[in-house]
N, C-alpha and C positions, 0 to 999 in steps of 0.2 A: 738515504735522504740526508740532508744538510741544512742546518738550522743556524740561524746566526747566533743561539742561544748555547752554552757549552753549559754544563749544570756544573759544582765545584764538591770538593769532598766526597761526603758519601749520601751526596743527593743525586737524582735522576729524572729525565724529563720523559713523561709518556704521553703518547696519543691515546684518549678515551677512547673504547668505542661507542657506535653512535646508537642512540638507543632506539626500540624496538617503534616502529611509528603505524603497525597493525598488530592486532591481536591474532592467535590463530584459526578464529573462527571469520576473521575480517575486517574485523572492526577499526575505523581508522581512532588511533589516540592524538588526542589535541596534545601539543607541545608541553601545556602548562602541567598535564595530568601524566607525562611520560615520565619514568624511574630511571635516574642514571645509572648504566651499568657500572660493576666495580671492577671493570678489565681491561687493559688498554695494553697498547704494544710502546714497550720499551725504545725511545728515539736516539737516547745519548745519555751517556754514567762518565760520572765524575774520577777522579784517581781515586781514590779511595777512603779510609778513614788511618787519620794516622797516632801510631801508638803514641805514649809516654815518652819510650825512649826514641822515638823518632821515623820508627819504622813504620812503610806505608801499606797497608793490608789493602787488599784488593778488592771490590766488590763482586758479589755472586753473580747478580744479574748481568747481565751485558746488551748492548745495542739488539734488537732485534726480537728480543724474548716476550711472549705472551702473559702478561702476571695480574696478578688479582691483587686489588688491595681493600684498606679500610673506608666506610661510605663515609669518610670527615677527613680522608687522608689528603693532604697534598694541598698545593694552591693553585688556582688557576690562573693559567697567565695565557695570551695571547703574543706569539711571536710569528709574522708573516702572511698574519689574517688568519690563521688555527690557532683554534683553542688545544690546548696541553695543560697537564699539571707537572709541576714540578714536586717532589717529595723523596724525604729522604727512605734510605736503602730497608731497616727499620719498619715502615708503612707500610711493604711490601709483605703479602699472607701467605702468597705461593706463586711460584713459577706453572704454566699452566701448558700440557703437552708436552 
């Protein structure tokens, strides 16, 4: 996938996923009452974070990765008509699968 958005350093841009819009007994949830998941798939990582003396350490996650993060983690931004957060490497609780 190809974004006009490149994140920088050791920030990273994810697709949420979308949250659950029935219950498992059926019930449909109105948008306003629905709970943002905190898991999104990884779209595009920055170079990295870079040391004191100059060198550029790499980040763990990479394009593609399923990850979990904080419910206050990240900002939301809109590029191409989706919604993503952008947030850095840090926010990230676990790689998931």
């Amino acid at each position: 996938m190809t974004t006009t958005l490149r994140p920088l350093h050791d920030r990273i841009l994810v697709e949420p996923m979308s949250a659950d819009e029935k219950t498992a007994g059926g019930i449909i949830i109105p948008d306003t009452a629905q709970e943002k998941p905190h898991q999104g798939k990884v779209v595009a990582v920055g170079k990295g974070t870079t040391t004191p003396d100059g060198a550029v350490v790499a980040l763990t996650v990479q394009a593609g990765d399923m990850i979990l993060y904080g419910k206050y983690a990240g900002t939301e931004v809109k590029v191409d008509g989706k919604d993503y957060l952008i947030m850095r490497e840090s926010d990230v609780l676990g790689i998931a699968g």
